[in-house]
N, C-alpha and C positions, 0 to 999 in steps of 0.2 A: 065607299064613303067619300065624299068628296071636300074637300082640303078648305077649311073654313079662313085661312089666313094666307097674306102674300106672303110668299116663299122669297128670303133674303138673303143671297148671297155675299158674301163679306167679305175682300180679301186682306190679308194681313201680313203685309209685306217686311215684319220687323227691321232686322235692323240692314236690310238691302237693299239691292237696285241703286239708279243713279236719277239725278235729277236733268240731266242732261236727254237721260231715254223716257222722259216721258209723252211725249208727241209720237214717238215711232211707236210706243205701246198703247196709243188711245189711237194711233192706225192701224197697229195690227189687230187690237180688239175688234174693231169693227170689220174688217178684211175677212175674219175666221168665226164671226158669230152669224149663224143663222135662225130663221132665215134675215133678219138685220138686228144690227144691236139697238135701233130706233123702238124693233117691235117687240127685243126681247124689257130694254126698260118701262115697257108699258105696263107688261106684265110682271116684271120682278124689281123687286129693290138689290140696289145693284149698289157696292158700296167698298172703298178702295181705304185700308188704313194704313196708310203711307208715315213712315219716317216724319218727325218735324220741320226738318228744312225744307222739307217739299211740299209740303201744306198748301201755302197760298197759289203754287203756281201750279200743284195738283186742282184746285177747287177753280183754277180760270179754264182746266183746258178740260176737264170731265164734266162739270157742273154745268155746259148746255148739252150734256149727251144725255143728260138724268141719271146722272150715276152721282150717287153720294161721296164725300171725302170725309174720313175720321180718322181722328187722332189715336195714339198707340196708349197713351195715358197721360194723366192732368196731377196736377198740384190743389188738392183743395185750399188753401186760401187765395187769399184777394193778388197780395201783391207780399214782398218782404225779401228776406238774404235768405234766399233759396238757389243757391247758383244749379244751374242746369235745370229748371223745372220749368215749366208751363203753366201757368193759368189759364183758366175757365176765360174769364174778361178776354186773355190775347187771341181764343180764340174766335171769340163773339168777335172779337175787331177784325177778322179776318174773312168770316162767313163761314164757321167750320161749326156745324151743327150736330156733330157724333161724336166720340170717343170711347174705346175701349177700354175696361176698367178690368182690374183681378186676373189678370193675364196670370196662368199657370207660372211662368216666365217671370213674372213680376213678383208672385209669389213667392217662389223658391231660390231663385238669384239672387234678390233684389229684398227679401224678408218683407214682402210689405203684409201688413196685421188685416185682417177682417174688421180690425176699427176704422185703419186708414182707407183702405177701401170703401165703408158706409162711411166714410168722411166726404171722401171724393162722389160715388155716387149720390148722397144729398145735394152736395154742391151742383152735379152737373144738371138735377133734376132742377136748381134754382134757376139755371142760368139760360134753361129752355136749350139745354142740349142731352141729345139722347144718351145714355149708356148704354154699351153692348158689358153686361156684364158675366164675368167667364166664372166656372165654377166647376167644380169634380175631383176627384180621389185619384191617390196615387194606387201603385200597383200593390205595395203591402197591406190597404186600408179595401180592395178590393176581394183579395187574396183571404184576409179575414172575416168576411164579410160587413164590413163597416161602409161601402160605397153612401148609401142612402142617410146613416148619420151625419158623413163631412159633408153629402150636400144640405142637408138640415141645418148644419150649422153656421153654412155659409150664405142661406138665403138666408136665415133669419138675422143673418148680423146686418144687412142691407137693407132687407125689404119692410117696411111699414106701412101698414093701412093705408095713412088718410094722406101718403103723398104718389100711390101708384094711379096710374087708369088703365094700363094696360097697352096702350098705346105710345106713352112716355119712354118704357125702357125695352131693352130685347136682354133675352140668355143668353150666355151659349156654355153649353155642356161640354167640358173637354176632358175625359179621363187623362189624367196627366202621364202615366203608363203609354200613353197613344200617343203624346206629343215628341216629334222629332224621331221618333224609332221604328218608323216605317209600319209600324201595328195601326189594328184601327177598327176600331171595336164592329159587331157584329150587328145586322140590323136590330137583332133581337133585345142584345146588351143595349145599344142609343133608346130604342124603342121604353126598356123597362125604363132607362133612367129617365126619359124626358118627361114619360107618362109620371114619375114620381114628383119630380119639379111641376107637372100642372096640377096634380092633383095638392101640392101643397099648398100651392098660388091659392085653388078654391077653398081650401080650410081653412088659410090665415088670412087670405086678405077676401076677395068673395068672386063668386062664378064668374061674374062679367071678364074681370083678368087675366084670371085663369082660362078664358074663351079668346082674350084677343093678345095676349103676350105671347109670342116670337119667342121660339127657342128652336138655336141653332145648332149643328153638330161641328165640333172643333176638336175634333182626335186626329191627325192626320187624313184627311178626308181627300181624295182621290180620284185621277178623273173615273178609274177602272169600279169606286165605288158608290160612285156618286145618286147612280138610278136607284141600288139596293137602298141605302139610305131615306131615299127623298119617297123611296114608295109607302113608307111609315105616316100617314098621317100626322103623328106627331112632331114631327121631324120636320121642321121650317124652314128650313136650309141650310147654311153651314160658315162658316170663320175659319176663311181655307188660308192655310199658311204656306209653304214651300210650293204646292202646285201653283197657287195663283202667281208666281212671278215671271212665268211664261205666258206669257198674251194668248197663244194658242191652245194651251192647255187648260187657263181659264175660259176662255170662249167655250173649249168644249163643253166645260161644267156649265157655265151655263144655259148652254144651247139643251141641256138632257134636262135641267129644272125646267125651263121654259116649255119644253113636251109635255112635262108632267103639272106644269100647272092650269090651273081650271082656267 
């Protein structure tokens, strides 16, 4: 079957790296991707969620390679005494056209709600910037067999009819049991759940969406697993965390999506 959607690779560099090594990692990126990173962004979306401070000077030195820059997470309102937050508007002012929203990490850390999250993802769809929106069950809700209710319940607190196309937002699937503990779920396990998440796309909101919405795998995703994975038609690409902060290591991942895509 052949792969009806471009495959998007995402890195997610949370709260690492420096801003000083960002020149020598958009050299080594390109040094280590074959056969060039010219011709691998032709064919993938390629997409770097860098730290805040690093944003503007991320988006001067990636954004003529065609690699996208997004944010780690936003502040849905305008402006106000919100010390440490980000707004949507600061990063329209800056050229930052993505953000990551409902990070497992954000979730569990940070207690952010399934309201505040459809807060923020409304807001980002206003503001003409994408959401990579993260979603998935821990290991006791899987263990029980509850996976497919917590993700039901956390697309339906976001997702509404008549503000999706399909195009506007991406998934990404992260069993939170996978994040950070070196597990990572099986092509089969990604496979069941992502075919869940589209098949709900076309129930609730309609086929068209569910045919062109991007959904990524974000469990610990690997360069050693990266071909298993991406061989799942389902399976869009991935919201790679600790691998992507080696230049070469990312290169590899994406040199394996770039074989396998059409």
């Amino acid at each position: 079957m052949t792969r009806p959607r471009k495959i998007c690779m995402a890195a997610n560099w949370k709260m690492n790296q420096s801003i000083h090594k960002l020149e020598s990692y958009a050299k080594d990126l390109e040094n280590f991707s074959k056969p060039s990173l010219s011709k691998i962004t032709e064919k993938l979306h390629v997409v770097l969620g860098v730290p805040a401070p690093f944003l503007e000077k991320a988006e001067s030195i990636f954004r003529p390679k065609k690699i996208s820059i997004s944010a780690q997470n936003v502040h849905w309102e305008e402006s106000g005494a919100f010390t440490g937050e980000t707004s949507l508007n600061m990063l329209n002012e800056i050229g930052i056209q993505m953000t990551i929203l409902g990070h497992s990490e954000r979730r569990t850390l940070f207690h952010e709600t399934n309201n505040e999250i459809r807060l923020k993802f409304e807001k980002a769809l206003s503001k003409n910037i994408t959401p990579i929106l993260c979603v998935g069950e821990k290991i006791e809700e899987r263990q029980t067999g509850k996976t497919f209710a917590v993700l039901e319940e956390q697309l339906s607190s976001c997702l509404s009819q008549e503000k999706l196309d399909g195009k506007n937002f991406l998934i990404a699937y992260e069993p939170v049991w996978a994040i950070g503990t070196g597990l990572t779920a099986t092509r089969d396990e990604a496979h069941e759940a992502h075919k869940f998440i589209r098949e709900y796309l076309e129930k609730k909101i309609s086929k068209t969406v569910a045919e062109e919405t991007r959904i990524l795998y974000g469990g610990s995703m690997k360069q050693d697993v990266t071909r298993e994975l991406l061989r799942s038609t389902e399976i869009d690409g991935g919201l790679i965390g600790g691998a992507s902060l080696e230049p070469e290591t990312f290169a590899s991942m994406l040199n394996i999506a770039y074989e396998l895509s059409p």
